[in-house]
C-alpha positions as CSV (number, residue, x, y, z in Angstrom):
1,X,0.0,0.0,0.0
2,X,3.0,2.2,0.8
3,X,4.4,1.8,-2.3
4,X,1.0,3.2,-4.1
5,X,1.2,6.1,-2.5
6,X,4.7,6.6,-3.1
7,X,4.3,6.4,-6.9
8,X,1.1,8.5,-6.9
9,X,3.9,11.6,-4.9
10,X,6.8,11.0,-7.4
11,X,4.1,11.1,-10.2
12,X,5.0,13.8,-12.6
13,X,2.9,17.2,-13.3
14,X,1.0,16.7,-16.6
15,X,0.7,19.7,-19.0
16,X,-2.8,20.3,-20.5
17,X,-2.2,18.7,-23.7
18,X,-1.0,15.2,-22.5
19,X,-4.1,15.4,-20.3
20,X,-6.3,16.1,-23.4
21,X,-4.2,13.2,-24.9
22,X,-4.7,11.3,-22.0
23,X,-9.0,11.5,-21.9
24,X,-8.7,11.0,-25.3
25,X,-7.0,7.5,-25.4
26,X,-8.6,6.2,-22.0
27,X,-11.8,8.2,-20.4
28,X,-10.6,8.3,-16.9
29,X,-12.6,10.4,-14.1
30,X,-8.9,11.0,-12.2
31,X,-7.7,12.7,-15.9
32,X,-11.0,14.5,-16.3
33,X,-10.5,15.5,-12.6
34,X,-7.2,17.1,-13.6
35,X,-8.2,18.5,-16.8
36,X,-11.1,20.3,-15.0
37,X,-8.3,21.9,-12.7
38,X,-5.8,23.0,-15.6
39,X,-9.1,25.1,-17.3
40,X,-9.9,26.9,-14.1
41,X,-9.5,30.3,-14.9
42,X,-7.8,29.3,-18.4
43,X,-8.8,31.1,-21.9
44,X,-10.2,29.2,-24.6
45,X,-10.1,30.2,-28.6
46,X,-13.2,29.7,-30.4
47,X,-13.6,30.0,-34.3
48,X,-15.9,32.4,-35.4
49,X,-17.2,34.1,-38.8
50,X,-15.3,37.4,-38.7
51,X,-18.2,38.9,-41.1
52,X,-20.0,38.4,-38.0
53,X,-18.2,40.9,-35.7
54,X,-19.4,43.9,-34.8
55,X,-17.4,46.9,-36.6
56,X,-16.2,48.6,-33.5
57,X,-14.7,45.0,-32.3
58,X,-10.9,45.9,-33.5
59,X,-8.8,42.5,-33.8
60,X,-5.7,42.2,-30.3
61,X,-8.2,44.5,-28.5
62,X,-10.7,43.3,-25.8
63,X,-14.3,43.9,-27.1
64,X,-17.6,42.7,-24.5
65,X,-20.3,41.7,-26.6
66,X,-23.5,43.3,-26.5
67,X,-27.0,41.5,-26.5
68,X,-28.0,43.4,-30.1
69,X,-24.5,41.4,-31.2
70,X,-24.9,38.2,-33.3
71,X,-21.4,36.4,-33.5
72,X,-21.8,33.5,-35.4
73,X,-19.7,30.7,-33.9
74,X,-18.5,27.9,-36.2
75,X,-19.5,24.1,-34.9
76,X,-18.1,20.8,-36.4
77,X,-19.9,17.7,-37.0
78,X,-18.8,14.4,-34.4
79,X,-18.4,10.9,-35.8
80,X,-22.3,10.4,-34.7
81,X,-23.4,13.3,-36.9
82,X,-24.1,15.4,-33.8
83,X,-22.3,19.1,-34.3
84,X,-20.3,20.4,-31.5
85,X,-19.1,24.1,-30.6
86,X,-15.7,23.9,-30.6
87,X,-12.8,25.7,-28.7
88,X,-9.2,25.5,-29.2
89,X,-6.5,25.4,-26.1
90,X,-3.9,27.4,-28.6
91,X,-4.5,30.2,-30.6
92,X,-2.2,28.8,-33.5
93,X,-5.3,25.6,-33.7
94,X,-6.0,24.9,-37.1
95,X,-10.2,25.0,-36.7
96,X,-9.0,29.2,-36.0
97,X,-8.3,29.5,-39.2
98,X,-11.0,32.3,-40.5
99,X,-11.0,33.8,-37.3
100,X,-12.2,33.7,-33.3
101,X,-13.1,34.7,-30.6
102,X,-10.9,34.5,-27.2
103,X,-12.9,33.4,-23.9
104,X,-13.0,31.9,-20.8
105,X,-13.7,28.4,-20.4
106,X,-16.5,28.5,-18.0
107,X,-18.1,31.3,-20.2
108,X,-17.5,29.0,-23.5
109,X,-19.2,26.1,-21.7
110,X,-21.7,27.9,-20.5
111,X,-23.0,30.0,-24.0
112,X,-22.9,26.2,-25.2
113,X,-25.7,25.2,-22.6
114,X,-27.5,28.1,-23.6
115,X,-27.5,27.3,-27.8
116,X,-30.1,25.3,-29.2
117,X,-30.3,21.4,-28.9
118,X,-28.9,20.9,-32.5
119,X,-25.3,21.7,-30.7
120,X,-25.3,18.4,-28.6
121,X,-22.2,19.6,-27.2
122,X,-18.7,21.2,-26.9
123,X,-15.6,19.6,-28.4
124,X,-12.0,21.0,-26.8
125,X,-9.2,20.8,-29.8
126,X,-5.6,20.7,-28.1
127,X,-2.6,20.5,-30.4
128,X,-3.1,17.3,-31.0
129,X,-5.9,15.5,-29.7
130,X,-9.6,16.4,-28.7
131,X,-11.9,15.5,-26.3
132,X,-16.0,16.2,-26.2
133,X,-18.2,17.3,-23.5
134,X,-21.9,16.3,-23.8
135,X,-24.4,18.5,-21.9
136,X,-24.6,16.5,-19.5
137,X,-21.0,16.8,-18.5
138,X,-20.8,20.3,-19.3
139,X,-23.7,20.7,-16.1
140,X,-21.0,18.5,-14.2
141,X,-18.2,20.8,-15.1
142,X,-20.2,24.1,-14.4
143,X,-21.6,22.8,-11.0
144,X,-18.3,22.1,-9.6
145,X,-16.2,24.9,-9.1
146,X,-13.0,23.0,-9.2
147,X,-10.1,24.7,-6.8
148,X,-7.4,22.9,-5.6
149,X,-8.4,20.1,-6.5
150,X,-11.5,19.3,-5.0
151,X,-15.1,20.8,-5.9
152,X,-16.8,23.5,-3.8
């Protein structure tokens, strides 16, 4: 028992994209756990039509929507057909080609529970792999504040 608890201390600190890697290749709670921790607080990218911006929204500068505003967000189609709003850990992603739209996580996830039920849910691209949220886990994610580890 000892020894479990040894290798769990000398385990070494995961970056975000190994853990996106990591929920990608096995679906663990513990690595959903830590990815929940490393996107506290964290921005997200999300592609966007840029014909869609409002003409005082000047690209580098920080512009807060308005509700007469109508970004259109791009989504992408899942291997079950369902379409997914989608948000990039990097702003040098691939899906940002055309353009986006920098955000916080907890913000992105929550505009997605607010779109209509033909998103089915939110797909996070890392630099290599990606991982989708259904709504359902989206609720999780939103109501646990993760800090330090543990939810409040």
């Amino acid at each position: 028992m000892f020894s479990f608890l040894r290798r769990l201390k000398n385990h070494p600190a995961r970056d975000l994209e190994q853990v996106i890697f990591d929920i990608a290749e096995r679906q663990l709670d513990e690595d959903f756990r830590v990815l929940y921790q490393l996107m506290s607080g964290r921005e997200v990218f999300v592609p966007a039509d840029p014909a869609s911006f409002p003409s005082n929204a000047l690209p580098g500068q920080k512009y807060v929507t308005t509700s007469s505003d109508a970004i259109r967000m791009l989504t992408v189609q899942g291997p079950n057909g369902w379409n997914f709003a989608v948000a990039a850990t990097s702003r040098s992603s691939g899906v940002l080609r055309g353009g986006h739209v920098e955000m916080q996580w907890t913000d992105f996830l929550t505009m997605v529970t607010r779109l209509d039920n033909s998103i089915h849910g939110a797909l996070l691209q890392g630099t290599t792999s990606w991982i989708a949220f259904d709504r359902q886990r989206i609720h999780h994610v939103l109501s646990n504040r993760w800090r330090q580890g543990e939810p409040t």
